[in-house]
Jmol script that loads the backbone (N, CA, C; Angstrom):
load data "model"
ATOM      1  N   UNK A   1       0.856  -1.160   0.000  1.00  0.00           N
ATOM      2  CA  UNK A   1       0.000   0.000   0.000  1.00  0.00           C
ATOM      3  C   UNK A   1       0.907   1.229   0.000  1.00  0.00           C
ATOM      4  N   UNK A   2       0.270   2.256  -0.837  1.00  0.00           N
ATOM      5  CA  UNK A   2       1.164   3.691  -0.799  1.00  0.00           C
ATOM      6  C   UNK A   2       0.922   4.162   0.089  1.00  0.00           C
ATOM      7  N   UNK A   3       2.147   5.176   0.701  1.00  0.00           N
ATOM      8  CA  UNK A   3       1.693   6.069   1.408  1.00  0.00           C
ATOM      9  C   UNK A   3       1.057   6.847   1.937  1.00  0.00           C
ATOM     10  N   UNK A   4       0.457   7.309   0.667  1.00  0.00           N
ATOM     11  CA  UNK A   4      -0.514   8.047   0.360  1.00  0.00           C
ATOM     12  C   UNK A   4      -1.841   7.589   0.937  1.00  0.00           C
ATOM     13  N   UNK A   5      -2.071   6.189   0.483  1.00  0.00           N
ATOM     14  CA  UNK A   5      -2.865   5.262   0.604  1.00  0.00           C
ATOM     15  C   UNK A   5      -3.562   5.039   1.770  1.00  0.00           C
ATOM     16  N   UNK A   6      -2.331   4.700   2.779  1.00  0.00           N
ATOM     17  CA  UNK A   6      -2.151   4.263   3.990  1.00  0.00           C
ATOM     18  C   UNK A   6      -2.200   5.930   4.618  1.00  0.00           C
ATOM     19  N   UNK A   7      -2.221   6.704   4.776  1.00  0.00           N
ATOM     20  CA  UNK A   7      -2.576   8.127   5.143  1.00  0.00           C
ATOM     21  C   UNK A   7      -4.268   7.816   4.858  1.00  0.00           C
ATOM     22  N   UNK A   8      -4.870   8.117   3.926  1.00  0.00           N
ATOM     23  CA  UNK A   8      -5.667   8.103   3.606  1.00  0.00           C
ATOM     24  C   UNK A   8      -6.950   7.139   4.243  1.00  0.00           C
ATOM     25  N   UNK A   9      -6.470   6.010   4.635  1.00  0.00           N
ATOM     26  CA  UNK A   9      -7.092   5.102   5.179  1.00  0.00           C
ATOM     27  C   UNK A   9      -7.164   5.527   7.013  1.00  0.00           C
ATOM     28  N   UNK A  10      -5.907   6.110   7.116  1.00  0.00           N
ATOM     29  CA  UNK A  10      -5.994   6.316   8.575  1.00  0.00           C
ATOM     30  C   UNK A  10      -6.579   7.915   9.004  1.00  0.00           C
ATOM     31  N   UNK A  11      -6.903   8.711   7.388  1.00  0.00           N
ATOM     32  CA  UNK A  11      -7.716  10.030   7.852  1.00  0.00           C
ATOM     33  C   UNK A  11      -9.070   9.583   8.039  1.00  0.00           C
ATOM     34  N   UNK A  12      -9.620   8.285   7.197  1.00  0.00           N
ATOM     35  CA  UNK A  12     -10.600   8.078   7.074  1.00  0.00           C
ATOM     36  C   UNK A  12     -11.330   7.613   8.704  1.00  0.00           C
ATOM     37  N   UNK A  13     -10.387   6.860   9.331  1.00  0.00           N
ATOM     38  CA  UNK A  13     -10.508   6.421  10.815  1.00  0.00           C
ATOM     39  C   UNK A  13     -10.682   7.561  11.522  1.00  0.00           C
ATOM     40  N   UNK A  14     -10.002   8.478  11.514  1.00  0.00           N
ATOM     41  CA  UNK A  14      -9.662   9.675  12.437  1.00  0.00           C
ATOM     42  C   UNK A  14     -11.115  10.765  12.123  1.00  0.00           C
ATOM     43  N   UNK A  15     -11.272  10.584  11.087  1.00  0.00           N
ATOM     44  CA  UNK A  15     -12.220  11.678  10.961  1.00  0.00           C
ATOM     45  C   UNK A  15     -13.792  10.873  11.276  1.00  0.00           C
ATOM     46  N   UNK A  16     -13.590   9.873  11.536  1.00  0.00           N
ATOM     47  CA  UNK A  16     -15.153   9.333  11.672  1.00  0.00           C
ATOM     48  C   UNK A  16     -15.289   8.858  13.364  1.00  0.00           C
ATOM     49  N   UNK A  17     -14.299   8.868  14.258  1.00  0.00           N
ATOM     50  CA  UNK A  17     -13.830   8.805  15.430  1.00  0.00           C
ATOM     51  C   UNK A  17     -14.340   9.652  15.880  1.00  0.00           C
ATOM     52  N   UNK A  18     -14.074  10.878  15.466  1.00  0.00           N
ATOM     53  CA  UNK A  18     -14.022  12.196  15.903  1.00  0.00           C
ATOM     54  C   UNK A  18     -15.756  12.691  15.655  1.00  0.00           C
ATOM     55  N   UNK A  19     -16.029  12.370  14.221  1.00  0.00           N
ATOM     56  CA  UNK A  19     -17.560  13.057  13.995  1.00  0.00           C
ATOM     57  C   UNK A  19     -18.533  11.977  15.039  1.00  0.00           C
ATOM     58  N   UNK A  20     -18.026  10.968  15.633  1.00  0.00           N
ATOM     59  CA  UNK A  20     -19.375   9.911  16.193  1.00  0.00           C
ATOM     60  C   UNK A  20     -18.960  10.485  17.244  1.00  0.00           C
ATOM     61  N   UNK A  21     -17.579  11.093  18.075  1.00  0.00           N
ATOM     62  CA  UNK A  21     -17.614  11.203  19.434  1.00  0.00           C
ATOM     63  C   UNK A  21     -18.304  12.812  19.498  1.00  0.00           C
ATOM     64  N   UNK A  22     -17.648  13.847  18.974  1.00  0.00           N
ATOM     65  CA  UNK A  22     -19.061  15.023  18.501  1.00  0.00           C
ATOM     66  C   UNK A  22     -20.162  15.063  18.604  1.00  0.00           C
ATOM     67  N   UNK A  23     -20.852  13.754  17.841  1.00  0.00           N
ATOM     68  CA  UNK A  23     -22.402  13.838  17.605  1.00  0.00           C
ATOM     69  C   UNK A  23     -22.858  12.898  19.158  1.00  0.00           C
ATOM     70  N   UNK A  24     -22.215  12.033  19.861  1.00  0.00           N
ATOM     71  CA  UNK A  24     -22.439  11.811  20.861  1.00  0.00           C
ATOM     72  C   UNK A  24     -22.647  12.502  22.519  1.00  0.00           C
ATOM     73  N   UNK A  25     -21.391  13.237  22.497  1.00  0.00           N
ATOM     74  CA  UNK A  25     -21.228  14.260  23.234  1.00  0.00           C
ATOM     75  C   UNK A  25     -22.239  15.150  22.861  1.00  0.00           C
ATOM     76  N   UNK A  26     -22.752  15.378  21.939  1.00  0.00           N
ATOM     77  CA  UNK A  26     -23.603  16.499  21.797  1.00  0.00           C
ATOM     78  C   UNK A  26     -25.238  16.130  21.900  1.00  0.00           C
ATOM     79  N   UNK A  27     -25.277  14.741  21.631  1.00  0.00           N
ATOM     80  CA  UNK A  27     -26.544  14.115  21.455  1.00  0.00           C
ATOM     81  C   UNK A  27     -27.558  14.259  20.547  1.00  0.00           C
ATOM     82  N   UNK A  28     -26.135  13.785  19.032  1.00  0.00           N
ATOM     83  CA  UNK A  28     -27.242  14.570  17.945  1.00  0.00           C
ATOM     84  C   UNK A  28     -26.831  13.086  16.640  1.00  0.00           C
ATOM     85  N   UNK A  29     -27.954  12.930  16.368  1.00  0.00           N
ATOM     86  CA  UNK A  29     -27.841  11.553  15.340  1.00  0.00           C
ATOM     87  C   UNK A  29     -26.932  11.588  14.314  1.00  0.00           C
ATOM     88  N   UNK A  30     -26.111  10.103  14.275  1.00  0.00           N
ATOM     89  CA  UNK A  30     -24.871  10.482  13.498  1.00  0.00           C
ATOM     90  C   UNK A  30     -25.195   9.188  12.317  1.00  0.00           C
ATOM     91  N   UNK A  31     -24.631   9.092  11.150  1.00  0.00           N
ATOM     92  CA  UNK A  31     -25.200   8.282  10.000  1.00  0.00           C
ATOM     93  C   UNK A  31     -23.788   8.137   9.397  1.00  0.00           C
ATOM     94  N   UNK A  32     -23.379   6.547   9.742  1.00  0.00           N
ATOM     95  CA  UNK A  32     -22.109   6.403   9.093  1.00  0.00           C
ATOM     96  C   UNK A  32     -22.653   5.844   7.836  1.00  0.00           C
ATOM     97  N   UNK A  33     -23.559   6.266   7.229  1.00  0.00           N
ATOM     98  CA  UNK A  33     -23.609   5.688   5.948  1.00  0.00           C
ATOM     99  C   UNK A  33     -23.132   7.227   4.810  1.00  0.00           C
ATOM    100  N   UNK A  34     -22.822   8.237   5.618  1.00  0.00           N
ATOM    101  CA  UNK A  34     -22.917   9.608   4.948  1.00  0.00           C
ATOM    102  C   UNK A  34     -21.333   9.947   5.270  1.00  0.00           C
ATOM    103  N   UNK A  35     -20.692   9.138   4.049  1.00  0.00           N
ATOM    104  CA  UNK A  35     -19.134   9.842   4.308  1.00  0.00           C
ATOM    105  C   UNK A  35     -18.330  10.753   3.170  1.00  0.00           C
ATOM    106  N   UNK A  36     -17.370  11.708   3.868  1.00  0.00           N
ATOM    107  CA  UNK A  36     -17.683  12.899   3.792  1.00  0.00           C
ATOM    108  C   UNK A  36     -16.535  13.072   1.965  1.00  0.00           C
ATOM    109  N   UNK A  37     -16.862  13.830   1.455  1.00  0.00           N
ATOM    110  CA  UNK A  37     -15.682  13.757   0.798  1.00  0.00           C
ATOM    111  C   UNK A  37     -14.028  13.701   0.828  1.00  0.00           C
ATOM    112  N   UNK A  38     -12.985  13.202   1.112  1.00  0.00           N
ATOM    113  CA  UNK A  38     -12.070  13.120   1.593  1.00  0.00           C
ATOM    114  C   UNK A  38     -11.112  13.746   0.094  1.00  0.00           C
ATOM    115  N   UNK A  39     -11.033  13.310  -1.277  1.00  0.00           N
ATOM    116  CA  UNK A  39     -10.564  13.335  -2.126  1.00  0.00           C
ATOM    117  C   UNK A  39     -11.104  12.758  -3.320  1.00  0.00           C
ATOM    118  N   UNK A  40     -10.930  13.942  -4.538  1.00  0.00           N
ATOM    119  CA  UNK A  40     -11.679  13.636  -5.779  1.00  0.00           C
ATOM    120  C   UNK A  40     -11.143  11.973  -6.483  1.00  0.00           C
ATOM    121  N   UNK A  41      -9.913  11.826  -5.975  1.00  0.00           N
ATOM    122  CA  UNK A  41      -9.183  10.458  -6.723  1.00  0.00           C
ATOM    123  C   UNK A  41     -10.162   9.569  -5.991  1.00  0.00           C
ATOM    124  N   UNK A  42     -10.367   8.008  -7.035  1.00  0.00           N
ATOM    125  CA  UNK A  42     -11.302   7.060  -6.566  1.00  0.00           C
ATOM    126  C   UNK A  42     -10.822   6.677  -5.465  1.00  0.00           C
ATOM    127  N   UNK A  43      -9.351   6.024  -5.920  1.00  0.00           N
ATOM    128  CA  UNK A  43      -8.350   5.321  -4.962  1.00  0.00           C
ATOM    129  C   UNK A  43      -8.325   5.905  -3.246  1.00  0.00           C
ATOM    130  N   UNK A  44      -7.977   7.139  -3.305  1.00  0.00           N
ATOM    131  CA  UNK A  44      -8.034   8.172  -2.427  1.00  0.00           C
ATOM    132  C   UNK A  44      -9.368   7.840  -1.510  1.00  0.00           C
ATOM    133  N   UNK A  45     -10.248   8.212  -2.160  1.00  0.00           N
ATOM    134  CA  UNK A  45     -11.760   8.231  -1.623  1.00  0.00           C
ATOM    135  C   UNK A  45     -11.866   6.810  -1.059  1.00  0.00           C
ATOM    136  N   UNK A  46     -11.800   5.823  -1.966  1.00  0.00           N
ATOM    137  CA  UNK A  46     -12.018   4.502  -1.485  1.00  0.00           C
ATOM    138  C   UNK A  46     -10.822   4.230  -0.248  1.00  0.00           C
ATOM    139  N   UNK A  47      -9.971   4.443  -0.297  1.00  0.00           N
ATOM    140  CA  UNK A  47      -8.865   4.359   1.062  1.00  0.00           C
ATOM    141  C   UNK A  47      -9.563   4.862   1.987  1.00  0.00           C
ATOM    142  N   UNK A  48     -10.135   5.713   2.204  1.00  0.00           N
ATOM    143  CA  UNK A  48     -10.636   6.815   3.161  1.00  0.00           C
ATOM    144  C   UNK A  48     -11.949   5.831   3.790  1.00  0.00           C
ATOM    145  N   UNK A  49     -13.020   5.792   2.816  1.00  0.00           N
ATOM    146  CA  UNK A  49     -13.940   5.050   2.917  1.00  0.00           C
ATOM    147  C   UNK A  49     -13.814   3.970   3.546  1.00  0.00           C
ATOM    148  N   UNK A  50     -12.685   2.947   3.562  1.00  0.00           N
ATOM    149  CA  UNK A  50     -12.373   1.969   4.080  1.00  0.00           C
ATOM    150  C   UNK A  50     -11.888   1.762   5.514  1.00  0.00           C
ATOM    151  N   UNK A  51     -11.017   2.909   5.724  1.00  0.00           N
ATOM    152  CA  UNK A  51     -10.898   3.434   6.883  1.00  0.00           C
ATOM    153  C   UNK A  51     -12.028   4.151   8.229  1.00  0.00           C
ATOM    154  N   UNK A  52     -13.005   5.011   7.293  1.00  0.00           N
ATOM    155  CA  UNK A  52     -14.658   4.867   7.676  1.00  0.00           C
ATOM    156  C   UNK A  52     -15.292   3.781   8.396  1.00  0.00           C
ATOM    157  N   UNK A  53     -15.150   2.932   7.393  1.00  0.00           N
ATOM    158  CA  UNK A  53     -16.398   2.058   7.891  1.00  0.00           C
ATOM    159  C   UNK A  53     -15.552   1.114   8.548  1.00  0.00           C
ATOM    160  N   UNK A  54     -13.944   0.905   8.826  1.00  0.00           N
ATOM    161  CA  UNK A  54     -13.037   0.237  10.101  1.00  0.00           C
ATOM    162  C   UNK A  54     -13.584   0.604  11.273  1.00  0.00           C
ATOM    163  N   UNK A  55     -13.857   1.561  11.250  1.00  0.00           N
ATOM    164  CA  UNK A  55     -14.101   1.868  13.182  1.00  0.00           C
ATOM    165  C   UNK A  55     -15.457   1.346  13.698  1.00  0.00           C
ATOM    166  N   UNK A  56     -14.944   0.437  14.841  1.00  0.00           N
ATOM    167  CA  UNK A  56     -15.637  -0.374  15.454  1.00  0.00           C
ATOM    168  C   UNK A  56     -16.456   0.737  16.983  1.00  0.00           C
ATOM    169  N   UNK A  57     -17.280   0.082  17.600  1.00  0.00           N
ATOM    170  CA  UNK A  57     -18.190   0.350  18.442  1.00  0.00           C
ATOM    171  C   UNK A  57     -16.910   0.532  19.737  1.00  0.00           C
ATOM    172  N   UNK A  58     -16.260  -0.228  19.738  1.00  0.00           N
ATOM    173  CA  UNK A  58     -15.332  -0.283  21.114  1.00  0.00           C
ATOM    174  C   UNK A  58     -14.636   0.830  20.571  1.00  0.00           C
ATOM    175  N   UNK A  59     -13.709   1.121  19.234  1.00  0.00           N
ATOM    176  CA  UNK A  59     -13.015   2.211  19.258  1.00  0.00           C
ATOM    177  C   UNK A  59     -13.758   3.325  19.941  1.00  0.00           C
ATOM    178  N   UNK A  60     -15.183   3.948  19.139  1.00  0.00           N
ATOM    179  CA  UNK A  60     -15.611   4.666  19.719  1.00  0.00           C
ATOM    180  C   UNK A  60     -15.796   4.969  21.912  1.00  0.00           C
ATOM    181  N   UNK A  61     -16.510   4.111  21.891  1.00  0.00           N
ATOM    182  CA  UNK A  61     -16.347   3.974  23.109  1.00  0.00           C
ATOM    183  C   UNK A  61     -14.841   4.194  24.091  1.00  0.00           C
ATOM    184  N   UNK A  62     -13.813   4.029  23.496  1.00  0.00           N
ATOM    185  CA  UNK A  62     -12.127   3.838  24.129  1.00  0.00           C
ATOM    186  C   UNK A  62     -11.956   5.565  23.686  1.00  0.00           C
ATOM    187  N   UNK A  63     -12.426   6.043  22.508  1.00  0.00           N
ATOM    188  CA  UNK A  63     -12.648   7.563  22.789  1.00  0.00           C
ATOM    189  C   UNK A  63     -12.900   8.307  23.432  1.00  0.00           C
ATOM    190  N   UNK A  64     -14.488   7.823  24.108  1.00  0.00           N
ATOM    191  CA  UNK A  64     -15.219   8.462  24.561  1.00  0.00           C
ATOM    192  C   UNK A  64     -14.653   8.113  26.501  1.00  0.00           C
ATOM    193  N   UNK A  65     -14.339   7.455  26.470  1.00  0.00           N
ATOM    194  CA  UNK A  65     -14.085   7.016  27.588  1.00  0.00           C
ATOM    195  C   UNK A  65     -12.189   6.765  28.111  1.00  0.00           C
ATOM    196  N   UNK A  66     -11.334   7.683  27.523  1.00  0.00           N
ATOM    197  CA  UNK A  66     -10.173   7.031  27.499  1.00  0.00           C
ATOM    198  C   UNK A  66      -9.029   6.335  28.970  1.00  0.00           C
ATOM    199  N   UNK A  67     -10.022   6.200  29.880  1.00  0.00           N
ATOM    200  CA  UNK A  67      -9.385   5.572  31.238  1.00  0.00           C
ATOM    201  C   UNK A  67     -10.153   4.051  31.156  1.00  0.00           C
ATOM    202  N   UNK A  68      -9.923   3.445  30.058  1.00  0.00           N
ATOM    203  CA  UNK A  68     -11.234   2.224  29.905  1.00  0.00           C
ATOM    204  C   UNK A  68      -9.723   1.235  29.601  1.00  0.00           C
ATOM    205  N   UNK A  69      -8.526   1.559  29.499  1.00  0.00           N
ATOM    206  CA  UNK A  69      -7.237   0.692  28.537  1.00  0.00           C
ATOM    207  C   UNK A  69      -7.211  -0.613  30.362  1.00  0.00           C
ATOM    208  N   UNK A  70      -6.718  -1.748  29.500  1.00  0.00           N
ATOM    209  CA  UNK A  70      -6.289  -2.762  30.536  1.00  0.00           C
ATOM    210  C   UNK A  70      -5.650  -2.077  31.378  1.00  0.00           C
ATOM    211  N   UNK A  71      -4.452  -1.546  31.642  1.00  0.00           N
ATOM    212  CA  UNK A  71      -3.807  -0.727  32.827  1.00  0.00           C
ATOM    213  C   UNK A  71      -4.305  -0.181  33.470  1.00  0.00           C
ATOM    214  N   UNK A  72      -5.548   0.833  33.055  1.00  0.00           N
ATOM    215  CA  UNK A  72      -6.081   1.961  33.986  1.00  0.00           C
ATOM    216  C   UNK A  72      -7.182   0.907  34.817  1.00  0.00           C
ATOM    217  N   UNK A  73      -7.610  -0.074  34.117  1.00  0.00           N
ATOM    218  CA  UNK A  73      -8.722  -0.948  35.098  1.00  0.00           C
ATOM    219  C   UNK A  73      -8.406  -1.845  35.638  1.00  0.00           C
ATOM    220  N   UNK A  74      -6.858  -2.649  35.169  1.00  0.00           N
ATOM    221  CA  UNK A  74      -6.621  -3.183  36.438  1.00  0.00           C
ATOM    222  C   UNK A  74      -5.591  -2.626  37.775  1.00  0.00           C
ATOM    223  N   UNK A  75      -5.521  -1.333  37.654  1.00  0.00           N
ATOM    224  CA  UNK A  75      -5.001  -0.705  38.712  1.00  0.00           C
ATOM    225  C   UNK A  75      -6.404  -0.345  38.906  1.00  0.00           C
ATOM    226  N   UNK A  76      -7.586   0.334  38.667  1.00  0.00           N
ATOM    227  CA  UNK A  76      -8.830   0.358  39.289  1.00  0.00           C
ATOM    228  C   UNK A  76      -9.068  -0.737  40.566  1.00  0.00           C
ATOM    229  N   UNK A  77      -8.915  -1.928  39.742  1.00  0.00           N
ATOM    230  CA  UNK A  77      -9.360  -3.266  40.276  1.00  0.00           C
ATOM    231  C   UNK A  77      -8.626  -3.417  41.243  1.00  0.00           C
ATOM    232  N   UNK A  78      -6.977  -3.224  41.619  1.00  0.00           N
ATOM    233  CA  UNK A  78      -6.626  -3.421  42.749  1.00  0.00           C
ATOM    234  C   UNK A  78      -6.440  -2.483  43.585  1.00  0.00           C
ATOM    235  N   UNK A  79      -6.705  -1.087  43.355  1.00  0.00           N
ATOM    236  CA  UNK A  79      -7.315  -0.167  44.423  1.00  0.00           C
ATOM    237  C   UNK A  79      -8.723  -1.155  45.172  1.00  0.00           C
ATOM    238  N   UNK A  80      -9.173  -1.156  44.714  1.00  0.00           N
ATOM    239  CA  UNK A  80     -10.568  -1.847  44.810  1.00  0.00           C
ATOM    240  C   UNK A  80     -10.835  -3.053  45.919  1.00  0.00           C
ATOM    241  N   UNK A  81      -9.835  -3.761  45.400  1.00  0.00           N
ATOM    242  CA  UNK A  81      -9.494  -5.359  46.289  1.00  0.00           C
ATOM    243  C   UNK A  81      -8.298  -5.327  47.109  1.00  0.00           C
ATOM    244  N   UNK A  82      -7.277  -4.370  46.895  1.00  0.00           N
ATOM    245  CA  UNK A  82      -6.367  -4.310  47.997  1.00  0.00           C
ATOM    246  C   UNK A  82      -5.100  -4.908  47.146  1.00  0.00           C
ATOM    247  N   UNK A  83      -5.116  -5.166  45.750  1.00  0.00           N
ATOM    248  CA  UNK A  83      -4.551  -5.850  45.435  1.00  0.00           C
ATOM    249  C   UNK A  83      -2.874  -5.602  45.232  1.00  0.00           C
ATOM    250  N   UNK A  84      -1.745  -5.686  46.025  1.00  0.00           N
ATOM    251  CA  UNK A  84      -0.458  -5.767  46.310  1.00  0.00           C
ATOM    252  C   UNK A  84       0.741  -6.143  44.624  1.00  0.00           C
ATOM    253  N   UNK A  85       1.621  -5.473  44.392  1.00  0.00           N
ATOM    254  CA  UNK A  85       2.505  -5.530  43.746  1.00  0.00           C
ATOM    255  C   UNK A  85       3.839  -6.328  44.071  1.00  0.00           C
ATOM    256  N   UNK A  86       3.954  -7.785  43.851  1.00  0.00           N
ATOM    257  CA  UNK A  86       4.949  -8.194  44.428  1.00  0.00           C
ATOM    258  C   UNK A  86       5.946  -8.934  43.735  1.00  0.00           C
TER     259      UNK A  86
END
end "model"
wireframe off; spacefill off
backbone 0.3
color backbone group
C-alpha cells in the first residue's frame, strides 16, 4: 500500500472517530452511511472510505471514555481489592 494510501485510510478512521464522538457528546444523530468527501481520486476516496467504515463500536467507546485501557482498570481493580505488587 502507498503512502498516500495508507494516510488516507488512517484520515478516514480519524475523521469518523471524531464526527461519532461530537455527535455523541452532543446528542445529535450520526449516519455512518454519509461519508464525507475526503478526495476527488477514486483510490483516495475509497482508502478513506475503508478506513470509515473500520471503526468499530469499542473504538468509539475507548474515545469516549479514554481511562477504559487494561492498565487503567486493572489498577482500578486493585485499588478496589487491595490488590499488592509483588
Amino acid at each position: 500500500m502507498g503512502c498516500n494510501w495508507e494516510w488516507s485510510l488512517n484520515q478516514g478512521r480519524i475523521k469518523r472517530l471524531n464526527a461519532e464522538v461530537l455527535a455523541r457528546k452532543n446528542g445529535q444523530p450520526f449516519d455512518a452511511q454519509k461519508i464525507p468527501l475526503h478526495s476527488h481520486d477514486g483510490t483516495m476516496q475509497s482508502k478513506f472510505a475503508h478506513g470509515w467504515h473500520s471503526v468499530t463500536e469499542t473504538d468509539i467507546r475507548r474515545k469516549l471514555s479514554p481511562d477504559n485501557t487494561y492498565i487503567d482498570v486493572r489498577r482500578r481493580l486493585a485499588e478496589k481489592f487491595g490488590e499488592r505488587d509483588e
